[in-house]
C-alpha positions, 0 to 999 in steps of 0.5 A: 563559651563565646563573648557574646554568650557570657555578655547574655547570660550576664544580662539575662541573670541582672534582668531577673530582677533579683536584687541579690544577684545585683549586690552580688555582681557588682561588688564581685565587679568592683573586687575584680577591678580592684584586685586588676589594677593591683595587679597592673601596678606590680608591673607598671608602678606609675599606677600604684597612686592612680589604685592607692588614690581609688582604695583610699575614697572608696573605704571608710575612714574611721577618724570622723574628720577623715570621714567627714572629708569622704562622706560617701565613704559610708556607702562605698565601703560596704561594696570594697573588697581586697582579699578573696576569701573576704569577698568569697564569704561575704558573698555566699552569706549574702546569697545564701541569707539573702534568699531566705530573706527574700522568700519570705520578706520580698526582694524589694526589701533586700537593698534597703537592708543592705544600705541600712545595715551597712550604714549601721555597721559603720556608724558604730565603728565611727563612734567606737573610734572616735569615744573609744579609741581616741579617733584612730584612723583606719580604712574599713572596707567590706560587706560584713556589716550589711551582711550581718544585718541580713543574717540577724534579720532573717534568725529574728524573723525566723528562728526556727528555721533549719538550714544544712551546714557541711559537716555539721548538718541542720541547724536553726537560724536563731543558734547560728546567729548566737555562734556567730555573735559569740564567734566575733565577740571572742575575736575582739581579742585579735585586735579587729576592733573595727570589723567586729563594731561594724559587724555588731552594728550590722546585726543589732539594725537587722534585729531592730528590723525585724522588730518594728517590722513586726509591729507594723513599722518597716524602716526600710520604707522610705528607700522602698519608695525611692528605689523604684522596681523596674522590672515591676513597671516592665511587668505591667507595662506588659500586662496593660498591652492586649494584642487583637485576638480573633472573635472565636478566640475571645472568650478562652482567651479572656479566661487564659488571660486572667488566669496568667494576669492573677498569676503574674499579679501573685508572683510579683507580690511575692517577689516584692513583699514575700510569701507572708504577704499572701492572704490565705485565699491566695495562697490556696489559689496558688495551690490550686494553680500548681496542681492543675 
């Protein structure tokens, strides 16, 4: 496969519009870049500052003070990685909740998610360091967090939801959201005080979530409204734009039209809102549609 054909495929796969594709390309991104200039400076050990200096901005620190320093600290930490199978698991869990998330709770709610749980995540570890710990300070690095906030989302929303585990076959989400609380909580005795903090912040902001969004109240909201969708105002942009048709043809292309507009109207409001979104009279559109 040539340059040019991987740089396609590259942006075909970002312009689906799928926000898991983005999170997942740009911290595999940043751990690329990272784990280079790593690698650089084991030959050249004048850019070992230059990468120390990078990796230091771009953690959390769990002192308050230091943190207070690098505010961004709070965002960026959440796309850092350094060991592979850190960034390897944390990516599969997000591909892999995050597309349960999204069928059934809309890609437009995917980002905030991510954000807030990651910055639930973080806070808690704030707090247990610095009430706790007597403000110990420690880089903290990774998506766990806000992939955490993910998978508790999707279990709490979703309990019964079967999903096939290698070697261990289905299970439902609601029971592997309890292993993987239990999982963490025992790992507390290895020391990993701040991973495990930032991973129960993680997972007690997706279960809050899901609960005010049951009750009509989406805390996500509010960065729904500011991250606006692109692809969507591309799509209408598209839909509003009627190229001249000649007058034997109006009529079956009127028909052809608003068949593929009420289609294209559908799909995005499963895209953005997911497929509970749809009201019944829709849904048995869709059917009807798919059967033809």
């Amino acid at each position: 496969m040539n340059g040019t054909s991987f740089s396609s495929d590259i942006r075909y796969w970002l312009k689906q519009g799928n926000t898991i594709n983005h999170l997942l390309f740009w911290n595999v991104v940043v751990f690329l870049v990272l784990g280079i200039m790593r690698l650089t400076g084991k030959f050249a050990t004048s850019l070992t500052p230059i990468t120390d200096f990078i990796e230091n901005n771009l953690a959390l620190h769990t002192n308050i003070m230091a943190a207070l320093q690098k505010p961004w600290g709070l965002l960026t930490y959440m796309f850092t990685h350094f060991d592979i199978l850190h960034v390897f698991f944390n990516m599969l869990n997000l591909y892999w909740f995050g597309s349960i998330f999204r069928s059934f709770l809309g890609n437009q709610r995917i980002l905030p998610l991510y954000l807030l749980g990651g910055i639930a995540g973080g806070i808690a570890c704030l707090l247990l360091y610095n009430l706790a710990l007597g403000g110990y300070n420690a880089p903290m690095i990774g998506a766990s967090a806000s992939v955490m906030a993910i998978l508790i989302a999707c279990a709490t929303k979703l309990p019964n939801y079967e999903i096939g585990l290698l070697f261990i076959g289905s299970i439902r989400l609601k029971w592997l959201a309890i292993v993987v609380i239990i999982l963490d909580l025992v790992s507390l005795t290895q020391g990993n005080w701040g991973g495990i903090s930032a991973h129960m912040g993680g997972a007690l902001f997706g279960f809050v979530y899901i609960k005010f969004l049951n009750n009509g109240t989406d805390l996500c909201q509010p960065l729904i409204w500011l991250f606006s969708n692109r692809s969507r105002r591309a799509s209408a942009a598209r839909r509003r734009f009627k190229p001249k048709k000649s007058p034997l043809k109006v009529v079956k292309a009127g028909q052809e039209e608003n068949k593929q507009l009420r289609l294209d109207q559908l799909l995005d409001k499963i895209n953005d809102n997911g497929m509970e979104s749809l009201s019944p009279e829709e849904k048995a559109w869709l059917k009807k549609m798919s059967q033809e």
